[in-house]
DSSP file (Angstrom, degrees, kcal/mol; ACC not computed):
  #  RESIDUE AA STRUCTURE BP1 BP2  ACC     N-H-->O    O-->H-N    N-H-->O    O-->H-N    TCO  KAPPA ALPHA  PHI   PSI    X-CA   Y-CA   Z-CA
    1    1 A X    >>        0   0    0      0, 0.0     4,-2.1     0, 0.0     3,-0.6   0.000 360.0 360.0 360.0 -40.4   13.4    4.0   -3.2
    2    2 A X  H 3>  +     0   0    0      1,-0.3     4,-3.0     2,-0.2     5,-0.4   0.930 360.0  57.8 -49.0 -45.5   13.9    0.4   -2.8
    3    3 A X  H 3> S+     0   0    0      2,-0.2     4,-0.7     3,-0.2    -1,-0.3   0.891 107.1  46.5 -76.5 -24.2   13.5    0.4    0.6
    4    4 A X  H X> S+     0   0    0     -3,-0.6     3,-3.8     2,-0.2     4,-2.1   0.963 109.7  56.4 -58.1 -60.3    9.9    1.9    0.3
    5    5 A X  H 3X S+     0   0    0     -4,-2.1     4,-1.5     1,-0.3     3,-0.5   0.731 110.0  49.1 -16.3 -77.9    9.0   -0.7   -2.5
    6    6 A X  H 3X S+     0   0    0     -4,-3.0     4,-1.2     1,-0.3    -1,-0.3   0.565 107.3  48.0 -75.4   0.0    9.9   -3.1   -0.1
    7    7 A X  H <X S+     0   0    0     -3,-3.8     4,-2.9    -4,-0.7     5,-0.5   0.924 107.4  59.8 -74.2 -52.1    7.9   -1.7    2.7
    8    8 A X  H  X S+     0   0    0     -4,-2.1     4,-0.7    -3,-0.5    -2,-0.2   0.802 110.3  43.5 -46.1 -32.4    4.9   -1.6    0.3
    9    9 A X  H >< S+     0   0    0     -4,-1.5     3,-4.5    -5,-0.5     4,-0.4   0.792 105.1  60.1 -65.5 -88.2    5.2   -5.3   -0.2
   10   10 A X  H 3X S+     0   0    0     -4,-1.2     4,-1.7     1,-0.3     5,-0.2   0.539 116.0  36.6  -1.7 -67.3    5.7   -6.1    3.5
   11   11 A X  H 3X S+     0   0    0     -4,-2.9     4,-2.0     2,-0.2    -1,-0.3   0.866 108.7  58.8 -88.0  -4.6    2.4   -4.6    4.1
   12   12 A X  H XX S+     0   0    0     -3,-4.5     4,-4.2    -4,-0.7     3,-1.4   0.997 110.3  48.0 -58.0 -50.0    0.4   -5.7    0.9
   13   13 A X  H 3> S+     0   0    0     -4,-0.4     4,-0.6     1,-0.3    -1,-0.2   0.634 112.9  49.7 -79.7  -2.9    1.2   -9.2    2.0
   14   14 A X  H 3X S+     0   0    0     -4,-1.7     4,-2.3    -5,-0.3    -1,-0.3   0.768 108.8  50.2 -44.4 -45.3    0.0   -8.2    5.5
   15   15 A X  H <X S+     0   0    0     -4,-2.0     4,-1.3    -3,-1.4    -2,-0.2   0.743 117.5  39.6 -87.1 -30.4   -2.9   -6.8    4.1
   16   16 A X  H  X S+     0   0    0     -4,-4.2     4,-1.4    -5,-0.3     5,-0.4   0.961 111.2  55.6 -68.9 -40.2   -3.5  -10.2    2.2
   17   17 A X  H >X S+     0   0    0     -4,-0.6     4,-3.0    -5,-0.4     3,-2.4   0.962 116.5  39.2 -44.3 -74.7   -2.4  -12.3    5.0
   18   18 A X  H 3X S+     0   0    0     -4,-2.3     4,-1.2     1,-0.3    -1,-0.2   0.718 111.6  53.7 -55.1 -21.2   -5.3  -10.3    7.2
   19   19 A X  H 3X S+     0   0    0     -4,-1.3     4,-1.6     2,-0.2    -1,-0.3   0.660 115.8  48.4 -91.6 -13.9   -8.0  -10.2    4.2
   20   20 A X  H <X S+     0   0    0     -3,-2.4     4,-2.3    -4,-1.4    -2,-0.2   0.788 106.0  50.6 -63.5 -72.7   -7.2  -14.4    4.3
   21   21 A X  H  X S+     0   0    0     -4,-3.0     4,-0.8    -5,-0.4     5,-0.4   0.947 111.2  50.2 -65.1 -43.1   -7.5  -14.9    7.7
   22   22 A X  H >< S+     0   0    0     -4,-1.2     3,-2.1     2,-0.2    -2,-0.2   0.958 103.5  64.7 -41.9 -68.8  -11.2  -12.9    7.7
   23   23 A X  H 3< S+     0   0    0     -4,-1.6    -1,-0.2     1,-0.3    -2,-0.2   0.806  91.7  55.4 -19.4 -74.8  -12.4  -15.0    4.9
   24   24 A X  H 3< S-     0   0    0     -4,-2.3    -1,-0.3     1,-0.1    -2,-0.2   0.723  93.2-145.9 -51.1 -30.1  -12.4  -18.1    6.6
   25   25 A X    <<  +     0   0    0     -3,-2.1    -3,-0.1    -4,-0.8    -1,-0.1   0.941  62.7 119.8  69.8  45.3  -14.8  -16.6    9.3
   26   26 A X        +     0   0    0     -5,-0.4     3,-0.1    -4,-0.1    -4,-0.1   0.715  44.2  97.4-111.7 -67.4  -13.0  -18.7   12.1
   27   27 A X  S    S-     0   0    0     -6,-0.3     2,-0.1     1,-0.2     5,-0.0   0.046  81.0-100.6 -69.3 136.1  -11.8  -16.1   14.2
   28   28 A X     >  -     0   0    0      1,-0.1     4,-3.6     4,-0.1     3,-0.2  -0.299  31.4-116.3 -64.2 166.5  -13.4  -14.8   17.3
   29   29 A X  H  > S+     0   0    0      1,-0.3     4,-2.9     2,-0.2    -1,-0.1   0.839 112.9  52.1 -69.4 -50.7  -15.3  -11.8   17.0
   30   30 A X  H  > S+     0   0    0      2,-0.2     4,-1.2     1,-0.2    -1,-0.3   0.888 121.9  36.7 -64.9 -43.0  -13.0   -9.4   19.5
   31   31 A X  H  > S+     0   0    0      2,-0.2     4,-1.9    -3,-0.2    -2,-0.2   0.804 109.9  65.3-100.0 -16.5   -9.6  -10.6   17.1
   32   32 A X  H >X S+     0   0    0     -4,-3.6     4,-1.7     2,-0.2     3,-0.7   0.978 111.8  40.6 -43.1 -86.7  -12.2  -10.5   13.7
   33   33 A X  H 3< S+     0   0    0     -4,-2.9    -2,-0.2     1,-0.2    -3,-0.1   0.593 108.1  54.8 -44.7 -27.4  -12.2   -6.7   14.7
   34   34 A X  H >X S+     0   0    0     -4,-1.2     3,-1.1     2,-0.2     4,-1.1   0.773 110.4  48.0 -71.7 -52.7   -8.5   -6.1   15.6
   35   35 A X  H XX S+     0   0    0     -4,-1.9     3,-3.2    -3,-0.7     4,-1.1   0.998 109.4  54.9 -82.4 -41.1   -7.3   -7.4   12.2
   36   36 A X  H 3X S+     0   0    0     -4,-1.7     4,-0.9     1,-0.3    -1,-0.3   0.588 108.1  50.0 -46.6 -14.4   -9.9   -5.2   10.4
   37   37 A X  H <> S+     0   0    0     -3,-1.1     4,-0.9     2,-0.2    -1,-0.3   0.577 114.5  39.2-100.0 -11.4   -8.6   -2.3   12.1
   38   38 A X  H <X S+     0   0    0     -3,-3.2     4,-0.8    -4,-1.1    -2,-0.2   0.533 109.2  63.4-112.2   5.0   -5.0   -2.9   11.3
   39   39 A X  H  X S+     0   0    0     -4,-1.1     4,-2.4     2,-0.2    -3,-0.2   0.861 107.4  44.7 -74.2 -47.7   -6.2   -4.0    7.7
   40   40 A X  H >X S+     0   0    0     -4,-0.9     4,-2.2     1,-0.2     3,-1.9   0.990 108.6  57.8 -43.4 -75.0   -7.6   -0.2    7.4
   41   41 A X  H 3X S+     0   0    0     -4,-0.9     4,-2.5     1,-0.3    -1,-0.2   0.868 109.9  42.1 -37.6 -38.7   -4.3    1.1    8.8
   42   42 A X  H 3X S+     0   0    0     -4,-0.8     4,-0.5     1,-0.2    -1,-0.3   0.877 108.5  61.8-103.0   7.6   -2.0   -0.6    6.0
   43   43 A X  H <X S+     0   0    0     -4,-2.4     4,-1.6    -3,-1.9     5,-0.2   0.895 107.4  39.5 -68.9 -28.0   -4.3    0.3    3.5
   44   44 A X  H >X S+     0   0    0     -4,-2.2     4,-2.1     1,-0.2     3,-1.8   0.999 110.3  59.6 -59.3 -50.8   -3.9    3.8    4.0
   45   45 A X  H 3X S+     0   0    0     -4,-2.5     4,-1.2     1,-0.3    -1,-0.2   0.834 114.4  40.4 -44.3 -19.9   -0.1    3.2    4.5
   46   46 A X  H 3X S+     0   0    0     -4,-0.5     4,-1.2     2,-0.2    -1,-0.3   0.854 110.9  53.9-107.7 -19.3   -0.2    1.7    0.8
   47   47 A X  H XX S+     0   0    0     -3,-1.8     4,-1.9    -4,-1.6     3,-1.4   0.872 114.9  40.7 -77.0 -71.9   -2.5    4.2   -0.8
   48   48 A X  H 3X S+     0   0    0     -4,-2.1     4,-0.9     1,-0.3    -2,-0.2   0.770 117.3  49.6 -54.1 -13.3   -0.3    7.2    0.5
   49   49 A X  H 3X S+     0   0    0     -4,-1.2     4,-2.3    -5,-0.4    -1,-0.3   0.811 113.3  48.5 -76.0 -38.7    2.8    5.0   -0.5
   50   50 A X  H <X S+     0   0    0     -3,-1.4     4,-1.7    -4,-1.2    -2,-0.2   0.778 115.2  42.9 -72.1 -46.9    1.0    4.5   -4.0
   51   51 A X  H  X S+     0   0    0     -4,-1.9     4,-0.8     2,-0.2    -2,-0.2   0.764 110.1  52.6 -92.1 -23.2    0.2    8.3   -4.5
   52   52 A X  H >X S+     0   0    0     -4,-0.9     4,-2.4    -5,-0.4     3,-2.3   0.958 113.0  52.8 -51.3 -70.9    3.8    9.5   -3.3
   53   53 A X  H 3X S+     0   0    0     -4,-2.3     4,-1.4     1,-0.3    -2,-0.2   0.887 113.2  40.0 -24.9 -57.6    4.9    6.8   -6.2
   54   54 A X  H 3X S+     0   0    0     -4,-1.7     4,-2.1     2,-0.2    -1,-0.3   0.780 113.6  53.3 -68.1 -28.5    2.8    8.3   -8.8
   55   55 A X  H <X S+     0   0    0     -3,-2.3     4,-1.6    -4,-0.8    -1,-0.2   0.785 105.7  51.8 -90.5 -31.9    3.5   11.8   -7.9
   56   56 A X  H  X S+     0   0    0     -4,-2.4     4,-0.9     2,-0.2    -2,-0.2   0.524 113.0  49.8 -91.0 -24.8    6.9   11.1   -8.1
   57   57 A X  H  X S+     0   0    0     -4,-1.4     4,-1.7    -5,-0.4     5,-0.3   0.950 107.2  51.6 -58.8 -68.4    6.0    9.5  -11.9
   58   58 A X  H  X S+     0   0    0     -4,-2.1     4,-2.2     2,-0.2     5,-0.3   0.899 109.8  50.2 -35.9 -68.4    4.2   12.3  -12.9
   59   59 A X  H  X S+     0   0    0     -4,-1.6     4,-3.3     2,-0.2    -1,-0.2   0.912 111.7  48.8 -43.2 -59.7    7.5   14.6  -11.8
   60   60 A X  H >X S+     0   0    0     -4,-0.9     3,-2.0     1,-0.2     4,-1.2   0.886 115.9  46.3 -28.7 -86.9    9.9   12.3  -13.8
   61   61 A X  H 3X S+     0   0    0     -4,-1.7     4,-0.9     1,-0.3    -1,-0.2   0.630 110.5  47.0 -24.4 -34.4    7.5   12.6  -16.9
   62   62 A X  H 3X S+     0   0    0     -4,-2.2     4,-2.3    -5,-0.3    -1,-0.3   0.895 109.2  58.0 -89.5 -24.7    6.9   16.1  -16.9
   63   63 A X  H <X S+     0   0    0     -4,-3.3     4,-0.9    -3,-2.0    -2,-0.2   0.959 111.1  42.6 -67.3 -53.6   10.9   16.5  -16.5
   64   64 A X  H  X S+     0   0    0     -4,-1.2     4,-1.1     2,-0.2    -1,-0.2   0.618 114.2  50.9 -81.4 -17.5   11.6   14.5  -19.9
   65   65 A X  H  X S+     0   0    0     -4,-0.9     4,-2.6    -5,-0.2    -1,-0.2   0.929 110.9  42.3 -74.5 -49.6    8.9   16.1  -21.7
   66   66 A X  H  X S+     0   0    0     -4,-2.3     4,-0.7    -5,-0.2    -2,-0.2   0.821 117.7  54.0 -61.6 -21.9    9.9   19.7  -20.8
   67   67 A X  H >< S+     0   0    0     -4,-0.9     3,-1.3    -5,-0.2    -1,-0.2   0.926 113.0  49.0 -72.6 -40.1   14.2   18.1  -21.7
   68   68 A X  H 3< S+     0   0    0     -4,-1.1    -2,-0.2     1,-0.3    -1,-0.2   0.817 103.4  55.3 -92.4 -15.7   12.7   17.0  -25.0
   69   69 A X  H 3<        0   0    0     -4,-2.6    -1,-0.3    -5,-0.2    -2,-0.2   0.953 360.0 360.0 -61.9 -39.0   11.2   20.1  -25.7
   70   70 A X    <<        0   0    0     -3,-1.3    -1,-0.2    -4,-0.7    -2,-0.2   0.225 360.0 360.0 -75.8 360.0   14.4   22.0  -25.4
């Protein structure tokens, strides 16, 4: 599990790094487009990293309710 966590940083601060670099509005237009496309790419990677997480919460949770029931 660690070792996703720390992929899920890696690319948030990717994804900031790229959302950074945009801001300033510096950048030609051709490498403007290139980071916006790999900005998409690690937001999926971190929404499906984010809903595996949660799903994997939910499991936990439902496990200790149904123990405490018993």
């Amino acid at each position: 599990m660690a070792k996703k966590s720390s992929e899920f940083e890696k690319n948030l601060q990717k994804l900031q790094n790229i959302v950074e670099q945009l801001e300033e509005g510096d950048l030609p237009l051709e490498k403007g487009v290139d980071l916006f496309k790999q900005g998409l790419s690690l937001v999926h990677s971190c929404r499906q990293q984010l809903k595996k997480a949660k799903h994997e919460v939910s499991v936990i949770i439902q496990k200790t309710e149904t123990e405490e029931k018993e």
